[in-house]
DRENSEDO-602266 format. One record per residue (C-alpha): z, y negated, x; residue number from 1. Coordinates in steps of 0.2 Angstrom, whole numbers, plus 2048, in hexadecimal, padded with zeros to 3 digits. Layout:
# residues N
+-----+-----+-----+-----+
|  zz |  yy |  xx | num |
+-----+-----+-----+-----+
|   Z |   Y |   X | NUM |
...
+-----+-----+-----+-----+
END
This chain:
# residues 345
+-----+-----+-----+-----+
|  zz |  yy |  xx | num |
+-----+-----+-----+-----+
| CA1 | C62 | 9AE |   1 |
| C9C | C50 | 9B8 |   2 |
| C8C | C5C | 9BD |   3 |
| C86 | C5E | 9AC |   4 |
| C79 | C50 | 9AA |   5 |
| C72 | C56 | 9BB |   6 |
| C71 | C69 | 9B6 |   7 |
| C68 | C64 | 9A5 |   8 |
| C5C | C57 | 9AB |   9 |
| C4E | C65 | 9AF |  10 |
| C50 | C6B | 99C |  11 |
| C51 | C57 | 996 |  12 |
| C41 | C56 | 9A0 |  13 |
| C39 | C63 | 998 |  14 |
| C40 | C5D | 987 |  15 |
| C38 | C4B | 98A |  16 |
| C29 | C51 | 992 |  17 |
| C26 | C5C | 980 |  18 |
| C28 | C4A | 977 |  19 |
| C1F | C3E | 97F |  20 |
| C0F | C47 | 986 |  21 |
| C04 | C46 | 978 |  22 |
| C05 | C33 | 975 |  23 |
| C05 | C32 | 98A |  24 |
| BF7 | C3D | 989 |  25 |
| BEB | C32 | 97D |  26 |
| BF1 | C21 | 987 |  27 |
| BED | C26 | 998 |  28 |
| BDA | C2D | 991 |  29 |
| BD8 | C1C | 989 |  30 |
| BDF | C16 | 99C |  31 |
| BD0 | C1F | 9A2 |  32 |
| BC5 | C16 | 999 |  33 |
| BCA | C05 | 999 |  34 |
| BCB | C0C | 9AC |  35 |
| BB8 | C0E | 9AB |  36 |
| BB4 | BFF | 9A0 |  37 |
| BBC | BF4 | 9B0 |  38 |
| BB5 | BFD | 9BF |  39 |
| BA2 | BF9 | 9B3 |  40 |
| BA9 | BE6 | 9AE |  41 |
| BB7 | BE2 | 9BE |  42 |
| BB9 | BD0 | 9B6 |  43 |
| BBE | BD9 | 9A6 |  44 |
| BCA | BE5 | 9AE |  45 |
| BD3 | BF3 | 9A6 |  46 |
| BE3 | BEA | 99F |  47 |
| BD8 | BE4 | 990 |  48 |
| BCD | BEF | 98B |  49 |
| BDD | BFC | 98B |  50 |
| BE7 | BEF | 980 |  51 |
| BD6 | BED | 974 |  52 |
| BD1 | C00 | 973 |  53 |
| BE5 | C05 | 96F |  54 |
| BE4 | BF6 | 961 |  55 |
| BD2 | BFC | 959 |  56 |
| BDB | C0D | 958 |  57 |
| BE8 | C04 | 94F |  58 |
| BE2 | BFB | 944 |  59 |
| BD4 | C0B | 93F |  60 |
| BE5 | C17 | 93F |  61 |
| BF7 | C12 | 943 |  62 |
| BFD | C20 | 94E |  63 |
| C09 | C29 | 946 |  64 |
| C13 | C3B | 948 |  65 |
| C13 | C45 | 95A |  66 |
| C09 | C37 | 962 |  67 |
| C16 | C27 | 95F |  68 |
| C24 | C2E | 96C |  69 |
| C19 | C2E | 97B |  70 |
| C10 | C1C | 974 |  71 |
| C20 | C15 | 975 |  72 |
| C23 | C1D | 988 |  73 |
| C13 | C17 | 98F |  74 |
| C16 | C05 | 989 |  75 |
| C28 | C03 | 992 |  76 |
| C2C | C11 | 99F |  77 |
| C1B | C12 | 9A7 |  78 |
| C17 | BFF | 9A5 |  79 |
| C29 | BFE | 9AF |  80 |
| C22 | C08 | 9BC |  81 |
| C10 | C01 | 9BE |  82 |
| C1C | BF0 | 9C1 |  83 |
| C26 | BFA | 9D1 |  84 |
| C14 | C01 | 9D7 |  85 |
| C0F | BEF | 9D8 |  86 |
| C1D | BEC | 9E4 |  87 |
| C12 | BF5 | 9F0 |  88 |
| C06 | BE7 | 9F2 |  89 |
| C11 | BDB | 9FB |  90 |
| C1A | BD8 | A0B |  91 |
| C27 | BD0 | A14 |  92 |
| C19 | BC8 | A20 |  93 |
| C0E | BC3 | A14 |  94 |
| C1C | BBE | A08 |  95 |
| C20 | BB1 | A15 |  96 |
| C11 | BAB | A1B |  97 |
| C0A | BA6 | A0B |  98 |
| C19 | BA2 | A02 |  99 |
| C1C | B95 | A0F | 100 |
| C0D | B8F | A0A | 101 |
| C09 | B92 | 9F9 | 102 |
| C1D | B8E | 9F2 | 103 |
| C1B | B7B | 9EF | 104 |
| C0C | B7E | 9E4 | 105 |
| C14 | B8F | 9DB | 106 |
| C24 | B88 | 9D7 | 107 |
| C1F | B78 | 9CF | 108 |
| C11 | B80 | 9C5 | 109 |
| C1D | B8E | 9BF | 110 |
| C28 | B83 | 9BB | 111 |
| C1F | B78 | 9B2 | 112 |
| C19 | B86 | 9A7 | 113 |
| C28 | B8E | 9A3 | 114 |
| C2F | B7D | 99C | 115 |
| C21 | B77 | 994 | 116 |
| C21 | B8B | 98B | 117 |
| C32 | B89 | 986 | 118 |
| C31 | B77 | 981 | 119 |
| C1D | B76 | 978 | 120 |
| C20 | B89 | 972 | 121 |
| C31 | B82 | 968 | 122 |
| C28 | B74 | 961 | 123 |
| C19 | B7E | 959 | 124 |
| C23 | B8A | 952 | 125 |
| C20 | B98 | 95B | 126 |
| C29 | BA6 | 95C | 127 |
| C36 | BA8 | 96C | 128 |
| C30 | BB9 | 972 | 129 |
| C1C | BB4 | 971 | 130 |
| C20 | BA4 | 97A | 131 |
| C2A | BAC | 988 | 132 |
| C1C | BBB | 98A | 133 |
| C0D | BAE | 98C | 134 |
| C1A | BA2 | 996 | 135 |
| C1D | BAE | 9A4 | 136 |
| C0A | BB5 | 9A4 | 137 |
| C02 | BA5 | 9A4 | 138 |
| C10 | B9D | 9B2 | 139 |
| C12 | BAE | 9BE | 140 |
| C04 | BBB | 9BC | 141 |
| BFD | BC0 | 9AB | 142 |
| C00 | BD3 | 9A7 | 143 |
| C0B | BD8 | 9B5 | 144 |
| C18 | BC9 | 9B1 | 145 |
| C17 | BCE | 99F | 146 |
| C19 | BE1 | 9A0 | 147 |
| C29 | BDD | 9AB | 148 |
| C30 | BCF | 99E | 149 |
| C2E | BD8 | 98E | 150 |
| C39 | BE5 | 991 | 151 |
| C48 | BD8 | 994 | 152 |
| C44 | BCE | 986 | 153 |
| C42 | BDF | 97B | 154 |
| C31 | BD8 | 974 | 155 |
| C25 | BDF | 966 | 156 |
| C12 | BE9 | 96B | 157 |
| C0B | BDA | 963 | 158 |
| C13 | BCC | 96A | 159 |
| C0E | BD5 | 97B | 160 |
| BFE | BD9 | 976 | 161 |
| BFB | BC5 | 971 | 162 |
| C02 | BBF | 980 | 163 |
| BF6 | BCA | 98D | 164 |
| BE8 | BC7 | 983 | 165 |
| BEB | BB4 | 982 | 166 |
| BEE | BB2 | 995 | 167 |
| BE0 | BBE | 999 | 168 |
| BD3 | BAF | 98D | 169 |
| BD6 | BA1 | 999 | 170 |
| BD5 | BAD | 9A7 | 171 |
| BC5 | BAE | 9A3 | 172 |
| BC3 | B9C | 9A0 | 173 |
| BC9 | B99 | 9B4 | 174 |
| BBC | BA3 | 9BA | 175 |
| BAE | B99 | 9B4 | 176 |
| BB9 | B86 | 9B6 | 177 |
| BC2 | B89 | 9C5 | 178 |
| BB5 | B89 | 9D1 | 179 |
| BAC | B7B | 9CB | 180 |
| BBA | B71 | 9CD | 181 |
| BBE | B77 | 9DD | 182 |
| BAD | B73 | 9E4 | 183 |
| BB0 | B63 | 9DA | 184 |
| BBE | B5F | 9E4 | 185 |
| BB6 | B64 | 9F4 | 186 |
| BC2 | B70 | 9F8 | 187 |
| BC3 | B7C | A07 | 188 |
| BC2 | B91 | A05 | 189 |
| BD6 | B91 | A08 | 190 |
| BDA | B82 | 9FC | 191 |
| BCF | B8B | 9EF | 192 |
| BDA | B9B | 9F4 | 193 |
| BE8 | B93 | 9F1 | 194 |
| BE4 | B8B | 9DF | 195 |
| BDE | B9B | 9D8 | 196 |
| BEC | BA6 | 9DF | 197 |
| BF7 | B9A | 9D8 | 198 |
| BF1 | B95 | 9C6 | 199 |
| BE6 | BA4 | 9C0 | 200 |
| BF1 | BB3 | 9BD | 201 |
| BE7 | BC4 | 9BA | 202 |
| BE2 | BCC | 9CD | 203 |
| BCF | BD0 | 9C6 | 204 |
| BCD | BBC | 9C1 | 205 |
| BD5 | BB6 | 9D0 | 206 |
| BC7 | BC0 | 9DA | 207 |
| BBA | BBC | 9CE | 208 |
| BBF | BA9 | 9D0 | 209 |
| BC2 | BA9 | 9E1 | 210 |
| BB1 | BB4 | 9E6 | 211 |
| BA6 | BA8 | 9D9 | 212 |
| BAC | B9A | 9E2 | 213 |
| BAC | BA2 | 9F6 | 214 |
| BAD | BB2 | 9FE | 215 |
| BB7 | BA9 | A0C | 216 |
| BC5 | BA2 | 9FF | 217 |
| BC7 | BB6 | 9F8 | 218 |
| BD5 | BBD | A03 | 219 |
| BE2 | BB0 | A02 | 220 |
| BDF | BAD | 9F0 | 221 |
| BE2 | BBF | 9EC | 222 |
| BF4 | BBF | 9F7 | 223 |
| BF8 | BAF | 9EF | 224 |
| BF7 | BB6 | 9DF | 225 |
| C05 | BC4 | 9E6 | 226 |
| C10 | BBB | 9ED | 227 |
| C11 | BB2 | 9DD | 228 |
| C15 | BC2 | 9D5 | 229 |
| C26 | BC2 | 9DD | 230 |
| C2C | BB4 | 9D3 | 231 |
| C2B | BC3 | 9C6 | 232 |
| C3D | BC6 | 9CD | 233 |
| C46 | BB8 | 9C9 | 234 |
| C3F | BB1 | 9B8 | 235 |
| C44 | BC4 | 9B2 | 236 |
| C57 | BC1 | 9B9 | 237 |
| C58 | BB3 | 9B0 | 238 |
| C4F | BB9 | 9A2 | 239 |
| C5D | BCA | 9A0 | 240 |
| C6D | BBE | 9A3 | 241 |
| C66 | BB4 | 995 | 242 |
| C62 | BC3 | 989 | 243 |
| C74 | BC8 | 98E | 244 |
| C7C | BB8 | 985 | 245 |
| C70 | BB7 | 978 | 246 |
| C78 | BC9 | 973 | 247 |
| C86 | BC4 | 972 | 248 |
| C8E | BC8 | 985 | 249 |
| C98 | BBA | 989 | 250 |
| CA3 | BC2 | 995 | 251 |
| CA2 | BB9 | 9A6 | 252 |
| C92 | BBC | 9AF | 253 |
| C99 | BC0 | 9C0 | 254 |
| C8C | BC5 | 9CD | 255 |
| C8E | BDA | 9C9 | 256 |
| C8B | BD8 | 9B7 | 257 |
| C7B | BCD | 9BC | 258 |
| C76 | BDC | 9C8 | 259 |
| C77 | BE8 | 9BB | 260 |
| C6D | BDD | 9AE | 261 |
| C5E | BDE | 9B9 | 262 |
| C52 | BEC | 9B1 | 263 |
| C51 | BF9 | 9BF | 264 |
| C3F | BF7 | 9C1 | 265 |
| C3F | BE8 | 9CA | 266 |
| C4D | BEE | 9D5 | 267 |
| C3E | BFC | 9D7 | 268 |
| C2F | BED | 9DB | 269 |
| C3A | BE6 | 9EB | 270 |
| C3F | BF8 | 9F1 | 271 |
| C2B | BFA | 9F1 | 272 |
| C28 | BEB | 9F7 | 273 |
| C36 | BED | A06 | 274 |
| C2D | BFF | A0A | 275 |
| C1C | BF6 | A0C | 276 |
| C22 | BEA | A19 | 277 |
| C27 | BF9 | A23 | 278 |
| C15 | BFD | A27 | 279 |
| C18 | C10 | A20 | 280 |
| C0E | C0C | A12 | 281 |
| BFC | C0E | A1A | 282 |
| BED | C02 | A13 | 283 |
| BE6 | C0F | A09 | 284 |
| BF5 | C13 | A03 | 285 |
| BF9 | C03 | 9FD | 286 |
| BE7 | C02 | 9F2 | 287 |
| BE9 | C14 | 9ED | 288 |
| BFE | C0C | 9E4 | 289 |
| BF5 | BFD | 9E0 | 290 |
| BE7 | C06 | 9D5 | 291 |
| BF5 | C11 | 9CC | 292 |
| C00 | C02 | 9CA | 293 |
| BF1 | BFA | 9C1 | 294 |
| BEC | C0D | 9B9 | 295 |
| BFC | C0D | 9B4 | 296 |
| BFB | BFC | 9AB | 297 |
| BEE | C01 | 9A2 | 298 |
| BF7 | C0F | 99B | 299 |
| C04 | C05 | 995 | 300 |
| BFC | BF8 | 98C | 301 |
| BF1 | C06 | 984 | 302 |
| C00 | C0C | 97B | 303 |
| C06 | BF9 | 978 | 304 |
| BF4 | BF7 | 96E | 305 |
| BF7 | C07 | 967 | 306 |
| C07 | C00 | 960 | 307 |
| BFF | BF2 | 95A | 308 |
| C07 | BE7 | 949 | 309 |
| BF4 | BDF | 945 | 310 |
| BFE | BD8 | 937 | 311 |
| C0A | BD0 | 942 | 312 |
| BFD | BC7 | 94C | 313 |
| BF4 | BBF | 93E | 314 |
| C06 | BB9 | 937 | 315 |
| C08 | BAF | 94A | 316 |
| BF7 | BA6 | 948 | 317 |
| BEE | B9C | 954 | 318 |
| BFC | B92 | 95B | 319 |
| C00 | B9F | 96A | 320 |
| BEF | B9F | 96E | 321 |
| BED | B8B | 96E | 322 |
| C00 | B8F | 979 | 323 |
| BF8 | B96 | 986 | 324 |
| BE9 | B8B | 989 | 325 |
| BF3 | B7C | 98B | 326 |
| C00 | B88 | 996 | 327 |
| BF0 | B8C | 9A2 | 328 |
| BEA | B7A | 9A2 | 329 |
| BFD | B75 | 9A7 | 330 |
| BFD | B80 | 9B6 | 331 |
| BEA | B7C | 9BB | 332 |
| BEF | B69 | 9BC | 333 |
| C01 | B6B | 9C4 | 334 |
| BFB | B77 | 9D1 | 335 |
| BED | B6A | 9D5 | 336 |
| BF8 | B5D | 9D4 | 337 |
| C04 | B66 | 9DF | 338 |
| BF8 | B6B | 9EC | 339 |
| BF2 | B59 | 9ED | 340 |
| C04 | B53 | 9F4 | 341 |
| C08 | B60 | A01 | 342 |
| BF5 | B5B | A07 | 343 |
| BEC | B69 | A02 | 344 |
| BDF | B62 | 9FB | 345 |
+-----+-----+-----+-----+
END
């Protein structure tokens, strides 16, 4: 009797498959070309365009019938496993060695921004979810912290689709301002490294940024900007014990009901991340994870555009979109600011 789940998964597979493949099937070809639509325009990527196309089909003909099923799939189960893939980008080594360095200046600007979300996002009005998503984009790393937060803090396609679009304008931004201020500051390939792995959050701006300003300031910026992905990790702990109160769970939070709060895609991210420190994963292994993980992500917001309340982003106005400008200027200062004390620059 205790084997029955295990002797009917291969039907429920098969069940599941049946329900979702069609709306999987239309996300991962509008996947492909947002896939294309990057590899043409790298600065672009292909996180918006996927998010755009999926919305223009939206608002021309809201999804409905076979498709919606596998919609719904690709915007949580496969954006949770593009987050583990990404987990394949790191190691212990390089976890170390630049977090040593980079730690000062990606706590304080996190910090910052997570405050000044929580505080300047209350104040205007704006709604708690949509304050949280551009919060955690804009402090840790655009998409990726997004797609691993909405999940916990259950949020609607639109709020998502708000907050990647919003981060992903003043990404934009950065890439034309940030190397002008950093050669206005005079500073060296590995400062510059250092500020754009810490205050820009998409991977295709921080290269853009880091390239427009030097080749020589490209590498370090780039795994700055991943080792800032770990703090993925505990902003979504905290995030799930939270939810857990505000539902009403006020049992005593001892450590094993804290552990089983953790979605189990993040427990997936480290397992990935412990795998590459081993050396097993090869460097073309790791690029071929890394372009799925990203493949993946595109998949995923395809089907959160797809499931797209236009309505619902009108009602919220301008105000996240002013959120998240004064949010990026935040951590542009404070990361400078920062990197002026330890002597960076």
């Amino acid at each position: 009797m205790q084997f029955s789940p295990v002797n009917t998964l291969p039907r429920r597979l098969v069940a599941r498959g049946s329900d979702v493949w069609l709306g999987l099937l239309l996300c991962l070809v509008i996947a492909v070309i947002a896939t294309v639509i990057g590899t043409f325009v790298p600065l672009v990527g292909s996180a918006i365009p996927a998010v755009m196309i999926g919305v223009v089909i939206a608002v021309i003909r809201k999804p409905a019938g076979q498709v919606v099923p596998g919609i719904g799939y690709s915007g949580k189960f496969v954006l949770q496993c593009a987050v583990v893939l990404l987990g394949s980008q790191l190691s212990l080594k390089s976890i170390v060695e630049v977090g040593t360095e980079s730690l000062p200046v990606m706590l304080s600007s996190l910090i910052v921004c997570l405050v000044a979300a929580w505080l300047l996002g209350r104040w205007m009005g704006i709604e708690r979810d949509i304050r949280t998503l551009i919060g955690v984009g804009t402090g840790i790393c655009g998409a990726s912290a997004i797609a691993a937060v909405a999940p916990i803090v259950k949020a609607k396609s639109h709020d998502i689709s708000y907050a990647i679009s919003t981060v992903f304008l003043f990404n934009i931004l950065a890439v034309v301002v940030f190397p002008l201020v950093g050669h206005a500051l005079g500073m060296t390939p590995h400062a510059f490294g250092l500020f754009a792995g810490t205050a820009v959050n998409d991977t295709s701006s921080v290269v853009a940024a880091a390239s427009v300003f030097s080749s020589a300031a490209l590498g370090f910026a780039v795994v700055v900007k991943l080792v800032r992905t770990l703090m993925i990790i505990p902003i979504s702990v905290t995030l799930a014990i939270i939810e857990g109160r505000r539902n009403g769970d006020d049992e005593r939070l001892t450590p094993r009901r804290v552990f089983k709060m953790i979605p189990w895609f993040l427990f997936g991210f480290v397992i990935m991340a412990l795998i590459a420190s081993t050396g097993i994963i090869t460097e073309a292994g790791a690029e071929i994870l890394g372009r799925l993980s990203v493949f993946l992500v595109a998949t995923a917001l395809a089907g959160i555009g797809l499931s797209t309340d236009i309505r619902a982003i009108r009602a919220a106005g301008l105000k996240p979109l002013a959120l998240g400008g004064v949010l990026s200027a935040l951590v542009a200062l404070t990361a400078l600011s920062a990197m002026f004390l330890t002597g960076h620059i």
